[in-house]
Phi, psi and omega in degrees: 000334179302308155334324163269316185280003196275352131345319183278333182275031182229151185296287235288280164021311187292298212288303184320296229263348194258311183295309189293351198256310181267332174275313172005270212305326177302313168315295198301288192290300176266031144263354175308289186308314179298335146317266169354311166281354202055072176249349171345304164306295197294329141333274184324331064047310175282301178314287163331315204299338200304335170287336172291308211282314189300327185278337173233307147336306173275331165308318189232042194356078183262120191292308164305117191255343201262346169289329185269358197248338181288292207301312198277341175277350177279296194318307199304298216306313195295310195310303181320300154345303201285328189284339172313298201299341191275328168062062154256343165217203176285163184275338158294342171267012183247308183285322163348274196299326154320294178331270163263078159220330169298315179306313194290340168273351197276340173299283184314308181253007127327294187286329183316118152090019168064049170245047182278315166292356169279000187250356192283358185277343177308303186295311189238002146078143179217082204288332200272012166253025173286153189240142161323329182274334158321316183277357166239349166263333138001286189294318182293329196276310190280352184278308163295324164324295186302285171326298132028243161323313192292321200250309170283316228298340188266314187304279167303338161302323200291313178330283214303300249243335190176076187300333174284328184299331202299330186244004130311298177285023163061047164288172160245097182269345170299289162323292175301309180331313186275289214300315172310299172318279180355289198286331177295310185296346206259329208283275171352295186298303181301322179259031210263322187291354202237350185244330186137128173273331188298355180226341184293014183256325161317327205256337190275329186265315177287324158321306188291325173293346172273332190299322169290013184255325131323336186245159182284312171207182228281333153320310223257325189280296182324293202279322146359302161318305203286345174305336185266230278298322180310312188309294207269012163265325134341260165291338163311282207299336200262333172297312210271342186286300225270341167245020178064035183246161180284155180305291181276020120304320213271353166289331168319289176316323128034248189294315198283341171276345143308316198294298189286321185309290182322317189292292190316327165280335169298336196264318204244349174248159199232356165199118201278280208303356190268302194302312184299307173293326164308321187282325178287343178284317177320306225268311180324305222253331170305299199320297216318288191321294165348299165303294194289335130308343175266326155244037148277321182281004191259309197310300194307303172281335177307323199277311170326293169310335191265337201243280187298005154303333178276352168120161181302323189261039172238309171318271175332302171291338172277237125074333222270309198270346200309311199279347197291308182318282170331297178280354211274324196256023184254341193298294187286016155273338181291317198278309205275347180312300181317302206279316198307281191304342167264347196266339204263328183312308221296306160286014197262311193281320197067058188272122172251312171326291198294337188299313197292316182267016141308272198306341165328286190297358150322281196296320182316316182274329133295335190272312167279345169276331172291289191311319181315304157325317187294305203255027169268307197263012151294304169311304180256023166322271179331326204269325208287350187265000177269284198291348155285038174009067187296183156245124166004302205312305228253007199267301173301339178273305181320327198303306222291299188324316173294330156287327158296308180284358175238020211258304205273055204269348173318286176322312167298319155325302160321309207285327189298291184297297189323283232289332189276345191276319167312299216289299181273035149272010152111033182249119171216014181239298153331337150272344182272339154330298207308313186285008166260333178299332178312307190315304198277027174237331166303302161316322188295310223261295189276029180279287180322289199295329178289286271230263136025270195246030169072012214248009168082207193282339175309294196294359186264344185268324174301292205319290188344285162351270199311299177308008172264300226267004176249002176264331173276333163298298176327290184333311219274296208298346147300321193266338178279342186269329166280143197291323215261330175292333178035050171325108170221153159007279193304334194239017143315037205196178226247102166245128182302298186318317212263312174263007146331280195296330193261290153317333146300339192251001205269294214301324167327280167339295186313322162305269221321297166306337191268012172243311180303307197294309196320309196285327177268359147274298208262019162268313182301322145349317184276341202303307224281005174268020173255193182271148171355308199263338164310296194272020169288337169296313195280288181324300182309297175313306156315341171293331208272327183285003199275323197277315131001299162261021174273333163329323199263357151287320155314302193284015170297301203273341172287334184278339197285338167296302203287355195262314188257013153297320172302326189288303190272359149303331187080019195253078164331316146339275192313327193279306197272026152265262242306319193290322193277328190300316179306316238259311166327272180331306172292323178298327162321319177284310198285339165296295190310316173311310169321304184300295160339301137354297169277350195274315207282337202322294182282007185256347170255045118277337173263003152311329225219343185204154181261342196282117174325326186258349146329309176299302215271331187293314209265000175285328173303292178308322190299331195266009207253315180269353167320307172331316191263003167315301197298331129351280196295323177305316194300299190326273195307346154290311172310318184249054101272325164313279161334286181313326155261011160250005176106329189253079192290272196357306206282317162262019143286302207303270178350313173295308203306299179341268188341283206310294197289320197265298185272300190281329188271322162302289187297347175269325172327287178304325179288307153307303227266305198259303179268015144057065148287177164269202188268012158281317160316313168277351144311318175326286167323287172324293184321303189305298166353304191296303185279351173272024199231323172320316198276344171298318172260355127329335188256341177282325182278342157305312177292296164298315169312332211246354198228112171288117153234135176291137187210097206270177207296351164256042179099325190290137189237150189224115183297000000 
């Protein structure tokens, strides 16, 4: 933890995170007006001057250089004001010419006798040298400021909107005018050393510009502004520490990808208010699902940690059967994708009928994938610790463990299928109840069955057991109760129409997952021929990256609803704001995970391991892939988008590339042939992501920009 937090233990670090907490929301707040006003120019202006106001502090030796910068930049702003006001030429061409002519003198005697450099940290600014005394005309500026806003703020509105009405209603315009420049110079000044004169005009301008493209009315534009700023001041300062870059560019940079995100959603949405219910239906349906990825993976290691407390080879046997699991539940996830996108198209069409014998063909289809599933891995249970090339010791308890945990595979089915059918009438708190009661009955049981009554990695398979078969019971008696789902009698029975169409789009998926797991064995093949502390390394870090990417496997099943409830409205609108709003949303999330990721590295490595050089490998890979969450997060939204229009094929096609052709071949070539390390093969893994991204990114291009019919069994016709 020291490792996130280790920041804190420096004065300038404190004072930087403080100066950044209190100037934000100012930037945020008076640039709403300076937009409004068009002053842009005249700020950029303000900014510049500050080498003139340092340049006349010292022509008259004044020790406090930010007093002399204050004073000449208020005198500037009212000088502008006033020849603005004379309307003898444009007001940009008035500020032009002050502008540089302040500069250029402030330059000329700044530069006498070649000492110009000591003044150049000024251009791009350096927040970790702001003094406690800085951070306190900081606090008097925002307090005034605020008093300010509080008392004028209707009065200056008025001006910007109708200067002549304003001053019918006996505004005093002249007066706000000044007072406002007054506080943009004061605003300007105070922060000039730590952000930049070449950027504080960037930082004053771009919040607000993203908020207007968004917001409805002037509430929505404040807050909003200042929430970006607040964002990109943060996370700039939260960047620049952990990659060494100065602060107030990389706050810019931000702020400017916010900026360009916002244009591309302005260019592309066609109803704000239409975009504002997509982002609160997403954000409903998600967050539940979320928790409950989060507290499967909280589950998973606590069950790790209780089981490797018994020593390695308790560890070996629970761990043996894992990639087995893994695929066993990618079959039946595949399976509830497929029933999720036609039952959310069926309500969407407001088709009640088909809603109905859709959930029919659940239990039909749960019922037969469990059994089938049960005496399949009932068969190679005795087989499976020979071909994991288990050791003698360990082979009758992995068998016994694999049995426990695959006996009850009905149920699991249920928890599975049911929960995807559940999900897509837009109920997503109800499955995620049912898998926290599963979690804490699974800890619960296996605290007890390890440790009490001895019975070992075996008693980590029984808990296992029993909390499946209580998760399917919960589940089925969720799904029998909803009203929009109508489980009956009557629809209980072998319909082709209705589950065709529900398999075209399942079975893709389903290669897909059993190609993706196929590919992460025999890439883990190449790892594991390297030395001992490489794949422990390797092994962990992935585990430690798993808690991380779950936003974006959480909002998958939300989009993949909201997506096909749009298809079968037939509302187009509705389809590209969820595709822009999902794609939004996640990457927004998935930059913070990321950071969180590179900052957390070595502190989620030491959950799992005490060996130092285990630590120091895998803390490199977790920051060498941090970069790429938002990416990988995007992914994993994007083939939910795909899987609610129906259209699975395409990211089957994409994984086969991505996966086979890049991460699995390039580690091949990377071990096998040029005998590199596992930063490489991370490497490989990274190219993988993004090349899987920009495939479905161009498929997702393609539909937005192209009408296509895209009927219910998947198939497509132009």
């Amino acid at each position: 933890m020291s490792q996130v937090t280790s920041w804190f233990d420096y004065n300038f670090m404190r004072n930087a995170l403080i100066a950044v907490i209190i100037i934000t929301p100012l930037f945020g707040l008076m640039g709403t007006m300076i937009v409004n006003k068009k002053m842009a120019f005249f700020s950029d202006a303000l900014g510049h001057s500050a080498l003139t106001g340092i340049a006349v502090g010292i022509v008259f030796g004044v020790q406090d250089t930010t007093i002399s910068m204050v004073v000449f930049a208020i005198l500037f702003a009212l000088l502008l004001n006033k020849i603005g006001s004379r309307n003898t030429a444009s007001t940009d061409t008035i500020i032009s010419v002050f502008s540089s002519c302040s500069v250029a003198i402030g330059l000329a005697i700044l530069s006498k006798g070649g000492n110009f450099s000591k003044y150049s940290s000024l251009l791009v600014g350096d927040v970790l040298s702001i003094t406690t005394r800085e951070i306190l005309y900081l606090v008097l500026i925002f307090i005034a400021t605020v008093i300010f806003w509080i008392v004028g703020f209707n009065k200056l509105n008025a001006v910007c909107i109708h200067r002549t009405l304003a001053k019918s209603k006996r505004v005093p315009v002249s007066l706000m005018d000044n007072l406002f420049a007054v506080f943009v110079a004061l605003i300007v000044m105070l922060s000039i050393k730590w952000i930049g004169i070449m950027i504080i005009n960037a930082l004053l301008i771009l919040p607000a510009a993203s908020s207007r493209n968004i917001s409805v009315n002037m509430r929505e534009y404040h807050l909003y502004s200042i929430i970006f700023s607040l964002f990109s001041g943060l996370v700039g300062l939260f960047v620049s520490y952990y990659t060494n870059v100065a602060t107030g560019p990389m706050i810019v940079i931000i702020a400017s990808v916010r900026k360009c995100v916002g244009i591309y959603m302005k260019t592309h949405s066609t109803d704000r208010k239409m975009d504002k219910a997509m982002f609160a239906s997403l954000l409903m349906l998600a967050w539940p699902t979320i928790l409950e990825s989060l507290l499967e993976t909280v589950v998973q290691y606590v069950d790790t940690a209780m089981v490797g407390h018994l020593g390695a080879e308790a560890t070996a046997t629970g761990s043996l059967s894992s990639t087995y699991t893994w695929l066993i539940n990618s079959v039946m996830s595949a399976i509830g994708i497929g029933f999720l996108a036609y039952i959310a198209r069926a309500i969407g069409e407001k088709n009640e009928k088909k809603v109905q014998k859709a959930a029919g063909q659940t239990v039909l289809v749960t019922l037969a994938a469990g059994v089938i599933l049960m005496a399949v891995t009932l068969v190679i249970a005795p087989l499976m610790p020979v071909w994991m090339g288990a050791d003698e010791a360990i082979r009758c308890d992995a068998t016994i463990y694999f049995i426990c945990i695959n006996a009850p595979m009905i149920f699991r089915a249920a928890t599975i299928i049911f929960g995807a059918a559940i999900r897509s009438t837009g109920d997503t708190k109800s499955p995620m109840i049912v898998n926290l009661i599963v979690n804490l009955i699974n800890i619960v049981l296996n605290y007890i069955l390890i440790y009490p009554c001895g019975m070992g990695a075996v008693g980590a398979g029984v808990s296992s057991a029993i909390s499946f078969v209580a998760g399917g019971i919960l589940m089925t008696k969720v799904l029998l109760k909803n009203q929009m789902l109508g489980v009956k009698k009557e629809n209980i029975r072998l319909d082709r129409a209705v589950l065709a169409p529900i398999m075209a789009i399942g079975v893709p998926v389903m290669l897909n997952r059993i190609m993706s797991c196929s590919g992460y064995i025999v890439a883990t093949s190449f790892v594991s021929s390297m030395a001992t502390t490489v794949y422990a390394a390797h092994s962990i870090a992935i585990t430690a990256e798993e808690l991380f990417y779950i936003p974006g496997y959480g909002m998958q099943a939300a989009t993949s609803t909201l997506i096909g409830n749009a298809i079968g409205e037939q509302n187009k609108k509705k389809e590209r704001s969820v595709i822009l709003i999902a794609i939004l949303v996640i990457f927004s999330i998935m930059c913070m995970t990321g950071l969180l990721l590179f900052a957390g590295a070595e502190f989620m490595m030491r959950l799992f391991t005490t060996d130092p050089e285990v630590i120091q490998i895998g803390s490199r890979l977790l920051r060498i892939v941090a970069f790429t969450e938002p990416i990988f997060g995007t992914t994993a939204v994007m083939e939910g988008i795909y899987n609610g229009m129906g259209r699975t094929k395409y990211p089957f096609v994409v994984e086969l590339i991505s996966r086979w052709g890049v991460r699995i071949l390039g580690s091949f070539l990377v071990v096998r042939v040029l005998g590199l390390g596992i930063t490489q093969v991370w490497y490989c893994m990274i190219g993988d992501n993004i090349l899987k991204a920009v495939l479905m990114a161009a498929g997702l291009f393609r539909i937005l920009h192209y009408s296509i019919d895209i009927p219910p069994d998947g198939r497509c016709k132009k």
